[in-house]
mmCIF file of the C-alpha atoms, coordinates in Angstrom:
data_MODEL
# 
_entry.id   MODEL 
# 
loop_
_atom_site.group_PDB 
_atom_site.id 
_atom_site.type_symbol 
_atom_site.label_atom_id 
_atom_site.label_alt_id 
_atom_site.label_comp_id 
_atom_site.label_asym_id 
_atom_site.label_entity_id 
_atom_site.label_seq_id 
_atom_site.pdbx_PDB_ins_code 
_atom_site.Cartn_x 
_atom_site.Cartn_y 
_atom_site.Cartn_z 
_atom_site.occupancy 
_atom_site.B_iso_or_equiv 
_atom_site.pdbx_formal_charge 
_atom_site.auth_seq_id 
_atom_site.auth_comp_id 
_atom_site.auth_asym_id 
_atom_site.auth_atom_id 
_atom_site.pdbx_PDB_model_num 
ATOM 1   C CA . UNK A 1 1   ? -6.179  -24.159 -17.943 1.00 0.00 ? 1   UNK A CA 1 
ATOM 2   C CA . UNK A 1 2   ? -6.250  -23.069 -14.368 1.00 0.00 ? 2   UNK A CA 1 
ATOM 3   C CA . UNK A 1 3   ? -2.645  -23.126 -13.674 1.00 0.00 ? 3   UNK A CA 1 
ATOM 4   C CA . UNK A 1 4   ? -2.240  -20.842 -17.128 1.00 0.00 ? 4   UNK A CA 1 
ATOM 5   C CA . UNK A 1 5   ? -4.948  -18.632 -15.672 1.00 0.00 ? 5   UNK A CA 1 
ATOM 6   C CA . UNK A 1 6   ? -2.802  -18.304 -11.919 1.00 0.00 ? 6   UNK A CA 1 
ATOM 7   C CA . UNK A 1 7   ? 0.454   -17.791 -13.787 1.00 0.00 ? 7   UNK A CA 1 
ATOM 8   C CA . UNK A 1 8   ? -0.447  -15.054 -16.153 1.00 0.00 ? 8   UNK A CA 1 
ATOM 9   C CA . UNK A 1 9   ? -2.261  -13.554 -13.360 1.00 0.00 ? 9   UNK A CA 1 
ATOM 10  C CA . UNK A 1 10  ? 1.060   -13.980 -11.140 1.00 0.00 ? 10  UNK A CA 1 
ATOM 11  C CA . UNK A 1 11  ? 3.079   -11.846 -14.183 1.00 0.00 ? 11  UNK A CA 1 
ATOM 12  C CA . UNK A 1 12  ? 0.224   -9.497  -14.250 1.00 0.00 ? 12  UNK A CA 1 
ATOM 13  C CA . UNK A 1 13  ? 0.438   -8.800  -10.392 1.00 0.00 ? 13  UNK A CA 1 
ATOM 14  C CA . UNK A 1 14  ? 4.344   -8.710  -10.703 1.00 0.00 ? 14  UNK A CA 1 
ATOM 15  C CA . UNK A 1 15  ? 4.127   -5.868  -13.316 1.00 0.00 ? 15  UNK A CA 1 
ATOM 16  C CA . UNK A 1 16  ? 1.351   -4.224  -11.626 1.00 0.00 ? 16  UNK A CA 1 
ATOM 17  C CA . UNK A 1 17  ? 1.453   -4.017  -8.192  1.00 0.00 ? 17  UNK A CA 1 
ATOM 18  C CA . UNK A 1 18  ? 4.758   -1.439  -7.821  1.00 0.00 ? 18  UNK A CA 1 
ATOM 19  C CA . UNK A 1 19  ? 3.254   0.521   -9.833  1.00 0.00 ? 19  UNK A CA 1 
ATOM 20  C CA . UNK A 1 20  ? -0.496  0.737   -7.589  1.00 0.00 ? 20  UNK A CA 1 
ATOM 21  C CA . UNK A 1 21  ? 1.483   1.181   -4.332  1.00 0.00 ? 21  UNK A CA 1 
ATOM 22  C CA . UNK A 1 22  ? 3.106   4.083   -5.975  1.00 0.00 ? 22  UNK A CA 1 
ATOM 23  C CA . UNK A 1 23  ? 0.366   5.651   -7.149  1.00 0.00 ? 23  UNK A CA 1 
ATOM 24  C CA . UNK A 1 24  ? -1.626  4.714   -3.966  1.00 0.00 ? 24  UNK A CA 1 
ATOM 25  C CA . UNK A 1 25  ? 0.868   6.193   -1.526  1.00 0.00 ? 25  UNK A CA 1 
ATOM 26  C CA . UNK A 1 26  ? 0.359   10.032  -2.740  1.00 0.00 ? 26  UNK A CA 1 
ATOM 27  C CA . UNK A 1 27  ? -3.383  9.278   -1.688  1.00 0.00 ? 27  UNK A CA 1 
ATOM 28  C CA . UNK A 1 28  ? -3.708  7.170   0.985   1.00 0.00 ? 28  UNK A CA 1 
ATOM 29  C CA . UNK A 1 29  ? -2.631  7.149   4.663   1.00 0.00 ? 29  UNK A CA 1 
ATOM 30  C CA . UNK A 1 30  ? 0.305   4.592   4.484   1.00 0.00 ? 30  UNK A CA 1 
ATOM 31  C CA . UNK A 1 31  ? -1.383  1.777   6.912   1.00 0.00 ? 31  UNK A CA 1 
ATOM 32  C CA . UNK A 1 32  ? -4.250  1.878   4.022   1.00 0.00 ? 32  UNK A CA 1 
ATOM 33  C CA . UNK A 1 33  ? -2.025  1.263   1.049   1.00 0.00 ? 33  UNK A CA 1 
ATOM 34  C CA . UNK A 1 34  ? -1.825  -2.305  1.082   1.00 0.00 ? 34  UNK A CA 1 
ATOM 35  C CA . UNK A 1 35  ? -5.070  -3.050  1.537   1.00 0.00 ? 35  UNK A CA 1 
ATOM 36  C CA . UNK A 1 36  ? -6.510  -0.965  -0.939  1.00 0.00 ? 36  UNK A CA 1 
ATOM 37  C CA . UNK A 1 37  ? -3.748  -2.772  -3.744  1.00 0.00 ? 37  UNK A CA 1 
ATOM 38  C CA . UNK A 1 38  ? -4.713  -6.027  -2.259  1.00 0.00 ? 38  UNK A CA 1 
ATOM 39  C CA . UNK A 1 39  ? -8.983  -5.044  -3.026  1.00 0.00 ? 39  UNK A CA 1 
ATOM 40  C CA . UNK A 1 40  ? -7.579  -3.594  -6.628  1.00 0.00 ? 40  UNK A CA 1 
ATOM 41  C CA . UNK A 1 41  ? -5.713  -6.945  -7.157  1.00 0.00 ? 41  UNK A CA 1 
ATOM 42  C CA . UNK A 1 42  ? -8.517  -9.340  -5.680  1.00 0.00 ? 42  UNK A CA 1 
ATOM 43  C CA . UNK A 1 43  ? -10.735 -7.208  -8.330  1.00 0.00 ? 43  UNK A CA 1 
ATOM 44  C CA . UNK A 1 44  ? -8.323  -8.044  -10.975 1.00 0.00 ? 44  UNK A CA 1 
ATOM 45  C CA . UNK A 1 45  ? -8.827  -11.207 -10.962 1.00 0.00 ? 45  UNK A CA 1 
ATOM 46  C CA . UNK A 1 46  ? -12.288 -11.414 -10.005 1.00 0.00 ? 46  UNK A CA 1 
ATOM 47  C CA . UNK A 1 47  ? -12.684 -9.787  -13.845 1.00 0.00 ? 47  UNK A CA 1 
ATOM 48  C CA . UNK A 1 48  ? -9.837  -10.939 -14.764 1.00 0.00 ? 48  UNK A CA 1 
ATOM 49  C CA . UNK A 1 49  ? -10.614 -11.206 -18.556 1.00 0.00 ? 49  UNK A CA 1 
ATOM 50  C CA . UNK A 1 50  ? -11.709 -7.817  -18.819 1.00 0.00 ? 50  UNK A CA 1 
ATOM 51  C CA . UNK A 1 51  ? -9.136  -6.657  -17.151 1.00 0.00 ? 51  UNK A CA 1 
ATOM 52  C CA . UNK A 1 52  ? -5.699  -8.495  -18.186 1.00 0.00 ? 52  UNK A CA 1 
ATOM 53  C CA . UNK A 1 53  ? -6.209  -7.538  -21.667 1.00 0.00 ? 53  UNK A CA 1 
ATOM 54  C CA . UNK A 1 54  ? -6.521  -3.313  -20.974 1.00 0.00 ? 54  UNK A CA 1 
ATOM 55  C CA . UNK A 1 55  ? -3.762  -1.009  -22.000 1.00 0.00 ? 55  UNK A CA 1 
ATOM 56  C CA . UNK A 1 56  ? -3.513  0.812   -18.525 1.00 0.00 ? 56  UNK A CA 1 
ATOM 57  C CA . UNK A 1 57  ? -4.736  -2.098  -16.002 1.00 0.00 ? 57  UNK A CA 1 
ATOM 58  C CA . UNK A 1 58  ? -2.666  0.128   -13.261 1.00 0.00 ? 58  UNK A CA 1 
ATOM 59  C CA . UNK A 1 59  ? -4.842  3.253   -13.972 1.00 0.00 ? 59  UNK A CA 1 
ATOM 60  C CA . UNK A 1 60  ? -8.067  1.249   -13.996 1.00 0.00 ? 60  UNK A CA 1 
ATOM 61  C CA . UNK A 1 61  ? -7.374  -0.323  -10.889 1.00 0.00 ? 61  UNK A CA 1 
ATOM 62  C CA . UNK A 1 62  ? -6.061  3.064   -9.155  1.00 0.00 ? 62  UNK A CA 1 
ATOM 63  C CA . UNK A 1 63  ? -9.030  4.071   -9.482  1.00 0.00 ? 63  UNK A CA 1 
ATOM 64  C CA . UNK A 1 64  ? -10.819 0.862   -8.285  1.00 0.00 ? 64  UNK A CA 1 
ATOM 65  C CA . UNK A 1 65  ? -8.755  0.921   -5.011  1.00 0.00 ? 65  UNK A CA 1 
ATOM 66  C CA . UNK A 1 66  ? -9.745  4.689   -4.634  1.00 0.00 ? 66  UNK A CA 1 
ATOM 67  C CA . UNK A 1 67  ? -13.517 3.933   -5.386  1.00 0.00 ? 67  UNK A CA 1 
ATOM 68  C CA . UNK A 1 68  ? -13.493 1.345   -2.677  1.00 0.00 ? 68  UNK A CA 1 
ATOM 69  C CA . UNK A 1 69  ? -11.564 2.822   0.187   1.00 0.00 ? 69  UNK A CA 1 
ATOM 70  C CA . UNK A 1 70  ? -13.596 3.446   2.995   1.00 0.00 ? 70  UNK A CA 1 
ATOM 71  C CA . UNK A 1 71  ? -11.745 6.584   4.083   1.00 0.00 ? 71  UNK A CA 1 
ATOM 72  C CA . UNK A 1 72  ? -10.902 9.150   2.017   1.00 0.00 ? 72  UNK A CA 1 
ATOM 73  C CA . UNK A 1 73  ? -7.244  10.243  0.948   1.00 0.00 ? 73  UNK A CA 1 
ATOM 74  C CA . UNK A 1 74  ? -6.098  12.619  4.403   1.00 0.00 ? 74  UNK A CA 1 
ATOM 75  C CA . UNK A 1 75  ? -3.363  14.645  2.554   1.00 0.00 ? 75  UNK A CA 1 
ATOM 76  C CA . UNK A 1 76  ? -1.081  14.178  -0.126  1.00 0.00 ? 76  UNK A CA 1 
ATOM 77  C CA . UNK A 1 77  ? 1.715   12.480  1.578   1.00 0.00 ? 77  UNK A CA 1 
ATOM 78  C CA . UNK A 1 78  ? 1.379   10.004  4.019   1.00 0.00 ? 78  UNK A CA 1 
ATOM 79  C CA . UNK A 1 79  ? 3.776   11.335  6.429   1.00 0.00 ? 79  UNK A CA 1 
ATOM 80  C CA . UNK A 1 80  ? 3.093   14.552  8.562   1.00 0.00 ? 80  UNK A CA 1 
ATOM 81  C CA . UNK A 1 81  ? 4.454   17.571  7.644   1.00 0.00 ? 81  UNK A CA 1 
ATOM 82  C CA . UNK A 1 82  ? 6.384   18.158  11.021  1.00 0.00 ? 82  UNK A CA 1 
ATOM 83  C CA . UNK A 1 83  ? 8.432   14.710  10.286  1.00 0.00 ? 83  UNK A CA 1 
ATOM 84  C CA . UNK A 1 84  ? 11.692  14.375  8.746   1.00 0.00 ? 84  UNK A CA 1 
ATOM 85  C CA . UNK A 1 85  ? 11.593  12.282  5.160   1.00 0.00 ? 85  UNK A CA 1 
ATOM 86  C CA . UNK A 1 86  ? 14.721  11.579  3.876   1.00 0.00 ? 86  UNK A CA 1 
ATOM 87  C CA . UNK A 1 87  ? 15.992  12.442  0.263   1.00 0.00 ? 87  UNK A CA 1 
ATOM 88  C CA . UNK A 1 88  ? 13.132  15.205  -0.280  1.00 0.00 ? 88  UNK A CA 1 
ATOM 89  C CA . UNK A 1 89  ? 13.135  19.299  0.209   1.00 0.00 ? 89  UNK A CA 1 
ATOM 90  C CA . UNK A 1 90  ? 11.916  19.884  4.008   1.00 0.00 ? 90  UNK A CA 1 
ATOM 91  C CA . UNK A 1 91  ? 8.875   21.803  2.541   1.00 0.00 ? 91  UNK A CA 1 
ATOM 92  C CA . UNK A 1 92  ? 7.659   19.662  -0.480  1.00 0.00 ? 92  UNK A CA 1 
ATOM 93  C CA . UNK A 1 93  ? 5.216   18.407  1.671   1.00 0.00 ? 93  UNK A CA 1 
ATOM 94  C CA . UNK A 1 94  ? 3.127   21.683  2.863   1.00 0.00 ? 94  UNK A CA 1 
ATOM 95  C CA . UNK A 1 95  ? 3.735   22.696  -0.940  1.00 0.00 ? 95  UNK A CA 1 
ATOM 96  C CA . UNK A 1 96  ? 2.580   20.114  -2.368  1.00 0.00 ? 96  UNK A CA 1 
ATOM 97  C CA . UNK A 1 97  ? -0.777  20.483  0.003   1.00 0.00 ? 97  UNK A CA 1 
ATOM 98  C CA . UNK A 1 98  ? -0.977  23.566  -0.865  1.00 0.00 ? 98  UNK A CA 1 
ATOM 99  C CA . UNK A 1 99  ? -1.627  22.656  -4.515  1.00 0.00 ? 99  UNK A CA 1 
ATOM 100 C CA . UNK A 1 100 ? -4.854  21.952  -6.023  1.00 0.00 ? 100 UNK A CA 1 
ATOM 101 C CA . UNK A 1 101 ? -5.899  18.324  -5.487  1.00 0.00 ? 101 UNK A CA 1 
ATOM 102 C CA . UNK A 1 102 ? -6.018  17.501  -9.412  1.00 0.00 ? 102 UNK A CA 1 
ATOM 103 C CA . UNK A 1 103 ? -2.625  19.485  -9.493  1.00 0.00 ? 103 UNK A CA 1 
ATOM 104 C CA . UNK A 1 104 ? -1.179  17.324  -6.922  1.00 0.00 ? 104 UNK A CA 1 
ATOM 105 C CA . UNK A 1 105 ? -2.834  13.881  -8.136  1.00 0.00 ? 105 UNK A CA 1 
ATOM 106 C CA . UNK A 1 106 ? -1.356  14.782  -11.553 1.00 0.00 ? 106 UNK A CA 1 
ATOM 107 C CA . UNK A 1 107 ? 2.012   15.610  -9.995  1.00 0.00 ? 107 UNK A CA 1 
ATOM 108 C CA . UNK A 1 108 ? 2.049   12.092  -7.736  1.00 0.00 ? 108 UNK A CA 1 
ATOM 109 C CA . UNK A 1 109 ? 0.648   9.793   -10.671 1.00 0.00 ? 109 UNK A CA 1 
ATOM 110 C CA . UNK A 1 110 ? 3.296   11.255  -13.374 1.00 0.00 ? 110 UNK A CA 1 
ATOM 111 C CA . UNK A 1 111 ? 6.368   12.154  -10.996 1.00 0.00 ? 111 UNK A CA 1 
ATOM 112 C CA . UNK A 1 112 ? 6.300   9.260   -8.108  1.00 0.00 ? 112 UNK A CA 1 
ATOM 113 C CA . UNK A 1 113 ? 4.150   6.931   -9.839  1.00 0.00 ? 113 UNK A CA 1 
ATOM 114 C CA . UNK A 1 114 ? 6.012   7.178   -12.970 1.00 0.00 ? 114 UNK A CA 1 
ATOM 115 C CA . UNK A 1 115 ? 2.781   7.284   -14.756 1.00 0.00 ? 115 UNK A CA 1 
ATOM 116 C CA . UNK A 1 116 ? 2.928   8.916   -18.395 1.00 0.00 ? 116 UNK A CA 1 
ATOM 117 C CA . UNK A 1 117 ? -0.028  11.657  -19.234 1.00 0.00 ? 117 UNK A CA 1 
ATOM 118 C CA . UNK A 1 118 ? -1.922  9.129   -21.382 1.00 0.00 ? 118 UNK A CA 1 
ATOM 119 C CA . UNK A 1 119 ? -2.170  6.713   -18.204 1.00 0.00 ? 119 UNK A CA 1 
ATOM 120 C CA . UNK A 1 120 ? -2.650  9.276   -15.798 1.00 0.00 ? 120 UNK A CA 1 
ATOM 121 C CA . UNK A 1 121 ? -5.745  10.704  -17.536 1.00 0.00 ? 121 UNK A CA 1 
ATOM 122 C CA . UNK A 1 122 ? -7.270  7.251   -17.579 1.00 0.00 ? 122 UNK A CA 1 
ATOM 123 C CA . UNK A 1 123 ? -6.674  6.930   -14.004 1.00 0.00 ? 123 UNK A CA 1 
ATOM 124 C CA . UNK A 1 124 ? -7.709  10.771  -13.432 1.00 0.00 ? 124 UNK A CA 1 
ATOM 125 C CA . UNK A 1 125 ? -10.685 10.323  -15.779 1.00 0.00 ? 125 UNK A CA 1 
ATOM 126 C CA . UNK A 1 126 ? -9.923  13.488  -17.201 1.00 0.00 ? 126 UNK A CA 1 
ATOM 127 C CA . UNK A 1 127 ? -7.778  14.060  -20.773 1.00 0.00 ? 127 UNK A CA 1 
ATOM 128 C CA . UNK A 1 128 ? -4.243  13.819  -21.052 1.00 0.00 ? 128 UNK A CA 1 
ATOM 129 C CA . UNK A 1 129 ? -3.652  17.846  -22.175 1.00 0.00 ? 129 UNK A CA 1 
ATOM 130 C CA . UNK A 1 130 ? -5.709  18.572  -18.702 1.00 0.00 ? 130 UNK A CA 1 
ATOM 131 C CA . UNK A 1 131 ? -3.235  16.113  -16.714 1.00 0.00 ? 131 UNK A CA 1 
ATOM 132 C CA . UNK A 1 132 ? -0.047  17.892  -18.739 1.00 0.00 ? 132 UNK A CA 1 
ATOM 133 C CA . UNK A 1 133 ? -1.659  21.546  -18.045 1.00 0.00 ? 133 UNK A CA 1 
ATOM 134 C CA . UNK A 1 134 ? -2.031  20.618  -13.823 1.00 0.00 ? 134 UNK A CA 1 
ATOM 135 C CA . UNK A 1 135 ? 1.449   19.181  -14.043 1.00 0.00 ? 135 UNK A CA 1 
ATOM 136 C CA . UNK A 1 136 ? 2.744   22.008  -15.741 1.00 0.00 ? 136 UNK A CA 1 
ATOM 137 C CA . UNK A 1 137 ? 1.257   24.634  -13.693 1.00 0.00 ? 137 UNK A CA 1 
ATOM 138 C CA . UNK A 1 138 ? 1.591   22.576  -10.611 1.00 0.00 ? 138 UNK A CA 1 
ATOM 139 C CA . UNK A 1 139 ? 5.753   22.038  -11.056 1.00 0.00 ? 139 UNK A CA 1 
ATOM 140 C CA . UNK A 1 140 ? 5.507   25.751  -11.923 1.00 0.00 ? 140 UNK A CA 1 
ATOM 141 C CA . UNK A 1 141 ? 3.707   26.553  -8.275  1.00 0.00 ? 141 UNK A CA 1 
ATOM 142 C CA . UNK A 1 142 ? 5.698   24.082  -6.443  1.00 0.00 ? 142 UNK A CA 1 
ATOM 143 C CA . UNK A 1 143 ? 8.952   25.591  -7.984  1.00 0.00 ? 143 UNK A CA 1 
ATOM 144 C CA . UNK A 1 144 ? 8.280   29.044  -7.136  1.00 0.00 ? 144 UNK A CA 1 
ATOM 145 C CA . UNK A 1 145 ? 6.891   28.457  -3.420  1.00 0.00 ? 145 UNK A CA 1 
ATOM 146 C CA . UNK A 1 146 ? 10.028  26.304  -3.074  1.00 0.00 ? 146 UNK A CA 1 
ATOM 147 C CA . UNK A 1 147 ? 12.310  29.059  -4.606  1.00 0.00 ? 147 UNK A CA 1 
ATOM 148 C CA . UNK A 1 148 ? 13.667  26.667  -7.053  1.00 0.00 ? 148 UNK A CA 1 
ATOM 149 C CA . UNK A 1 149 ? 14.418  28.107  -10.848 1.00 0.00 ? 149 UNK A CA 1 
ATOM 150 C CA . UNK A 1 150 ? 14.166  26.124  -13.793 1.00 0.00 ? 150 UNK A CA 1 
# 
């Protein structure tokens, strides 16, 4: 029974744990990250059989590794925004500060997390029409300051 406990768990962290780093990184200074997935995970299975059997495990345990990091999230990326990143417009980064923070959660959980609305809200704790209205009007903000047309 144990070793059927440990390897479900092992294909639950698998599926799961991409998917909290992601999420985590828009939120968290990047030294932070892993620890806060690796309190979310030891959570997990700590309640284990509540937890396996949710729809959106990721969004419940985004928000446990938010609720129990001691510092808060210090910007929306976890680079500065004087240092090159690779692959992304120079100013995302002071744009995407410049957004609301539920604008910019919404924007990280569905864009880089690959979240869909439904999870996102869970996460969020808000309704999925409110995370499709900051993602809307946040892509609209971050595509004008940018300059970029539809």
């Amino acid at each position: 029974m144990a070793d059927e406990n440990e390897e479900e768990f092992d294909v639950f962290v698998t599926r799961v744990q991409p998917q909290l780093e992601r999420a985590l990184a828009g939120h968290l200074p990047a030294p932070m990250v892993g620890d806060a997935v690796a309190e979310a995970l030891a959570y997990a299975w700590e309640h284990r059989d509540r937890v396996l059997p949710m729809t959106n495990p990721a969004g419940y345990l985004y928000r446990v590794a938010q609720s129990r990091s001691r510092r808060r999230k210090q910007g929306l990326l976890p680079w500065k925004s004087d240092e090159a990143i690779p692959d992304i417009e120079p100013g995302l980064p002071a744009a995407l500060a410049a957004l609301s923070p539920k604008q910019s959660q919404a924007i990280w959980l569905v864009h880089a997390a690959g979240m869909t609305h439904v999870e996102a809200a869970e996460a969020m704790d808000i309704s999925a029409s409110t995370v499709a209205n900051h993602v809307e009007r946040g892509m609209a903000r971050l595509r004008s300051e940018l300059g970029v047309d539809q």
